[in-house]
C-alpha positions as CSV (number, residue, x, y, z in Angstrom):
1,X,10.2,28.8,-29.3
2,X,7.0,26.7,-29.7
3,X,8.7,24.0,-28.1
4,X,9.6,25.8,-24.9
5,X,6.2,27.6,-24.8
6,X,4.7,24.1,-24.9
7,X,6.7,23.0,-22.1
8,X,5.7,26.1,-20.0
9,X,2.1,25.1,-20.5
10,X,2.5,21.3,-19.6
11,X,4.1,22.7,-16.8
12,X,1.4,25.6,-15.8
13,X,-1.1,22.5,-16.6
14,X,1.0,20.2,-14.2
15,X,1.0,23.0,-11.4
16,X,-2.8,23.4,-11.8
17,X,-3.9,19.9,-11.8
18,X,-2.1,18.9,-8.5
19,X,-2.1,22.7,-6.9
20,X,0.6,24.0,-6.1
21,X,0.4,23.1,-2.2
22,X,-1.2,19.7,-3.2
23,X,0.5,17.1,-0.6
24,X,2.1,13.8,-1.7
25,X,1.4,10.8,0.1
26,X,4.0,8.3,-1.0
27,X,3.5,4.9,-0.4
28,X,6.2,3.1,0.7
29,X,5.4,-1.1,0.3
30,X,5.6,-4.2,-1.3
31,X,3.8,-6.4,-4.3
32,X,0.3,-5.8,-2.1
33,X,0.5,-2.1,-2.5
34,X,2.6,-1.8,-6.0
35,X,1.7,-0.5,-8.8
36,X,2.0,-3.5,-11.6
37,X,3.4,-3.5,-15.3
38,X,1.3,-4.6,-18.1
39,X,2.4,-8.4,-18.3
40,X,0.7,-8.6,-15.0
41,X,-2.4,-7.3,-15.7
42,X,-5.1,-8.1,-14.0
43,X,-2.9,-8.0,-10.5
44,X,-3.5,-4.8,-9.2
45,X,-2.0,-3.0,-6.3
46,X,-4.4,-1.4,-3.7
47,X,-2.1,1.5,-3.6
48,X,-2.9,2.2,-7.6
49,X,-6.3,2.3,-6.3
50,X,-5.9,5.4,-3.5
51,X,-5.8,8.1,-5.8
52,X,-9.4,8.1,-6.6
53,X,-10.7,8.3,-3.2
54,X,-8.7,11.8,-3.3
55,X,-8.8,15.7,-4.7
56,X,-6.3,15.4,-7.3
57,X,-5.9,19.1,-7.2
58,X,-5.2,18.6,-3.4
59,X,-3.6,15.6,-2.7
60,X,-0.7,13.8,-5.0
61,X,-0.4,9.8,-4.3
62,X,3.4,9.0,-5.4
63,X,3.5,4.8,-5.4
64,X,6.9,3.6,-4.7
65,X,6.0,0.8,-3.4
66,X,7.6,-2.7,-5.4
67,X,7.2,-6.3,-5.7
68,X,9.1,-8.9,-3.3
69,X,10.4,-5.8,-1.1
70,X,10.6,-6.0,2.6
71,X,11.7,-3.1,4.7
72,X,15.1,-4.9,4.7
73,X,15.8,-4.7,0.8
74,X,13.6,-1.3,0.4
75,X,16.5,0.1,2.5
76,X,19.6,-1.7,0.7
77,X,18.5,-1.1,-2.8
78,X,17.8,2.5,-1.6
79,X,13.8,2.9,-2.4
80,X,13.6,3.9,1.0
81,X,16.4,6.7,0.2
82,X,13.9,7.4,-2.9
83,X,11.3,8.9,-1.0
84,X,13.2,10.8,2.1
85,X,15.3,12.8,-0.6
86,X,11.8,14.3,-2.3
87,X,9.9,14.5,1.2
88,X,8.8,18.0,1.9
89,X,6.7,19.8,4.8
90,X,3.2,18.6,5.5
91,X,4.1,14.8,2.8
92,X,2.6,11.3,4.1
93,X,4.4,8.8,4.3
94,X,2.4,5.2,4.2
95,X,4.5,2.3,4.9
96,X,2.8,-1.2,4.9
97,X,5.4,-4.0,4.7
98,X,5.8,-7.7,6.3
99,X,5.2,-10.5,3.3
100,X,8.5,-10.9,2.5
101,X,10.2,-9.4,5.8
102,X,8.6,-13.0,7.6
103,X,10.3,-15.1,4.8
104,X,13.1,-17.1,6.1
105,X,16.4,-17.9,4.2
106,X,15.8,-15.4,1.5
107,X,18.1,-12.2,1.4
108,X,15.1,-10.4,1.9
109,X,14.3,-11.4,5.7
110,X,14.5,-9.1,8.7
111,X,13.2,-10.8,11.9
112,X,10.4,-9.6,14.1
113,X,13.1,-7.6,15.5
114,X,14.9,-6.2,12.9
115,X,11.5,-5.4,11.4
116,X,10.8,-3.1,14.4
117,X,14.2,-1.7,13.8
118,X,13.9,-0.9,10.0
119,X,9.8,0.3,10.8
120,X,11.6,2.7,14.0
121,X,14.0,4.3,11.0
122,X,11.6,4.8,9.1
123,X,9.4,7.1,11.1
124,X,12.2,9.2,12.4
125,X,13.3,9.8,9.1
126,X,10.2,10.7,7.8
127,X,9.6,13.0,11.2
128,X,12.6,14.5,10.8
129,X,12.4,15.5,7.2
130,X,8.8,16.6,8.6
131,X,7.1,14.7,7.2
132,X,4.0,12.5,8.4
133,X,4.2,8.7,8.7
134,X,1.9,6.8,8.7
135,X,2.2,2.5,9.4
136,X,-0.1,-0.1,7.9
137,X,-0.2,-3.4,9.5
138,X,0.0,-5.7,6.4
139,X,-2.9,-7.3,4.5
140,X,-3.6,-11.1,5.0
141,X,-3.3,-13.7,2.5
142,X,-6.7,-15.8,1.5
143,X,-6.4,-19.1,3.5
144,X,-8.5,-21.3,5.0
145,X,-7.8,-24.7,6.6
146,X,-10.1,-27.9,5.8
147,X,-13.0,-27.5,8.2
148,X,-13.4,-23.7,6.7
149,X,-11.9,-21.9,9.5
150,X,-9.4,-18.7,8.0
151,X,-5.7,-19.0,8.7
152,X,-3.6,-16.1,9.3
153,X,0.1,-16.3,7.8
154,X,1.9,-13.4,9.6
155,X,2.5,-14.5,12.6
156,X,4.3,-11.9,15.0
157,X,5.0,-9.0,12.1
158,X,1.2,-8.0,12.1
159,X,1.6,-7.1,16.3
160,X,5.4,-5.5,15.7
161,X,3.8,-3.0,13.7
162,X,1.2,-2.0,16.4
163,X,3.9,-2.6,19.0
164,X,5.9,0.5,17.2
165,X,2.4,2.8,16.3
166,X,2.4,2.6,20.1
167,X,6.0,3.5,21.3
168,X,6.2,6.0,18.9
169,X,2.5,7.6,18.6
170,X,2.2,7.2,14.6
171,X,-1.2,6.8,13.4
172,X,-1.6,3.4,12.5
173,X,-4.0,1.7,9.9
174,X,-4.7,-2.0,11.3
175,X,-5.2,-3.2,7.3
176,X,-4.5,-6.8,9.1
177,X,-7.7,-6.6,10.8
178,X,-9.6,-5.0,8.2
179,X,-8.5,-7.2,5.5
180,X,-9.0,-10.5,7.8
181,X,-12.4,-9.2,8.6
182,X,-13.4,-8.9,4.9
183,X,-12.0,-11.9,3.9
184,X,-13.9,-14.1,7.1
185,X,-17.0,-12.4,5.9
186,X,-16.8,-13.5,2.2
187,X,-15.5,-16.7,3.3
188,X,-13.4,-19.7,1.2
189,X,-15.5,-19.1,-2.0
190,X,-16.8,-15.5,-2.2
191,X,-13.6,-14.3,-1.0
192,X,-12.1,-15.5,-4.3
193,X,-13.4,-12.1,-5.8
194,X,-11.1,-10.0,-4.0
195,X,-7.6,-11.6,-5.3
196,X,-6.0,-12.9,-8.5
197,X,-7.9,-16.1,-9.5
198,X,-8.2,-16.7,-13.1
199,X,-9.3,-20.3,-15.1
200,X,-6.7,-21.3,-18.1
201,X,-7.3,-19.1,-21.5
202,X,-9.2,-16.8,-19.0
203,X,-6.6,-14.4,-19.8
204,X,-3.4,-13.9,-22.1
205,X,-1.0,-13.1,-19.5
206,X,-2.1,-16.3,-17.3
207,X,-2.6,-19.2,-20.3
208,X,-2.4,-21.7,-17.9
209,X,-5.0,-19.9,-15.3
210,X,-4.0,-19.0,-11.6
211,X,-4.8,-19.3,-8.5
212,X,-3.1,-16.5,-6.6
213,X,-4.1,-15.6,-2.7
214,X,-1.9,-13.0,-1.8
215,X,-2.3,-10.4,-4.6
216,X,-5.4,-9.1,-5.8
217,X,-7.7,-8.2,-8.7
218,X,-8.9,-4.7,-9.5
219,X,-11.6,-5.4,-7.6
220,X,-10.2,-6.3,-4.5
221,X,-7.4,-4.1,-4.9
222,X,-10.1,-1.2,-4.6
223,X,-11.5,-3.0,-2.1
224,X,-8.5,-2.9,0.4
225,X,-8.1,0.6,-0.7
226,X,-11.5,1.4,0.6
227,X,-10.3,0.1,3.6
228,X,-7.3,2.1,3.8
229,X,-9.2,5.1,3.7
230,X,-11.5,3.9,6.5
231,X,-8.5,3.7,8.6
232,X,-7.4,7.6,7.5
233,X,-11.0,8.1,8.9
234,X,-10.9,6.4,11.9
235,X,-7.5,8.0,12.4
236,X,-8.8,11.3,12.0
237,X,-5.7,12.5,9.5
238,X,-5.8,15.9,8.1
239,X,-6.1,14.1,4.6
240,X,-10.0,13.6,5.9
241,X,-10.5,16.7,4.3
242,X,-9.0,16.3,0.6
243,X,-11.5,13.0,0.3
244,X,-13.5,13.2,-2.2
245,X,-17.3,11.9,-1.9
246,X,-17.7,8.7,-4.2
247,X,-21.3,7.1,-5.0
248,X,-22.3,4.4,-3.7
249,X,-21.9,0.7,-4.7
């Protein structure tokens, strides 16, 4: 009897703490946005990082997001099947992919085309379930060329994302141009704060240091996530009202 009474108050306590019309906003992604297992640690995803800009009580954030996914293996491996099978009334769905859909001769390509294709599915799937999508152009990677001058890495994926916000009138959070704008600001060497750099014996799980431009550090991770939520801003989603009001920096 205790035992069932104290699973009827974890479950009461559950019901409170996210509300029992609280919506989910599952993130659908890859290693940018993921949420990262202890042997990786300081990498941080900027999706682990949305949550706090919300209402718990209102607004659930359900990462399903995963390392080295592109909307190509997120489908096959079923991930994408994941999230459509829980999706109720009223859910967000945030889909940012492209870092691993642009990588030739890996099972995990789709071409600018197919990418289109896979991002199309994945809003009329979402609509239909009625649910609300949401697409995220991805974010870049840190890279400059000799003279100082940033170099983007995602060639057409970036616009194929826009192209489809477009055709198919789905709010769309230009993280591309957010990110790239941060990252030109901070420039080769500040810039450096926002992903995972580390020097040798800086930190157990990287003994040999690393130098990492594509995945970030706490700090940037809450960085991009402050950028994500500017976009939910500018976009004038009804999540505008579940966000909560943070201090300062």
């Amino acid at each position: 009897m205790k035992a069932l009474l104290s699973i009827v108050f974890t479950l009461v306590a559950c019901s409170i703490a996210f509300g029992q019309d609280a919506v989910t906003i599952y993130l659908a992604g890859d290693s940018t946005m993921a949420q990262k297992t202890a042997d990786k640690r300081p990498e941080t995803g900027w999706g682990e990082k949305l949550q706090s800009f919300f209402d718990p009580a209102k607004v659930r954030v359900e990462n399903h997001a995963k390392n080295g996914r592109s909307t190509r293996s997120f489908i096959e491996e079923k991930s994408w099947a994941a999230i459509i099978d829980k999706l109720k009334k009223g859910d967000y769905v945030f889909i940012q992919f492209g870092h691993n859909d642009e990588k030739e001769n890996t099972e995990r390509y789709a071409s600018p085309v197919d990418y289109g294709t896979n991002l199309k599915k994945f809003v009329n799937e979402v609509r239909a379930r009625q649910g609300l999508p949401v697409l995220f152009t991805p974010v870049v990677r840190r890279r400059f060329d000799e003279q100082g001058a940033f170099v983007d890495t995602h060639g057409k994926y970036p616009d194929v994302v826009r192209s489809v916000a477009a055709e198919l009138k789905v709010p769309l959070v230009d993280m591309h141009r957010k990110s790239e704008k941060l990252v030109r600001e901070l420039g080769v060497e500040e810039s450096r704060k926002l992903f995972l750099q580390l020097k040798a014996g800086e930190n157990v799980n990287y003994p040999k240091g690393v130098e990492d431009n594509t995945h970030f550090n706490p700090f940037g991770a809450e960085q991009m996530a402050a950028l994500a939520v500017e976009g939910i801003r500018e976009s004038k989603l009804g999540l505008m009202k579940y966000l909560r009001k943070r201090p300062s920096a």
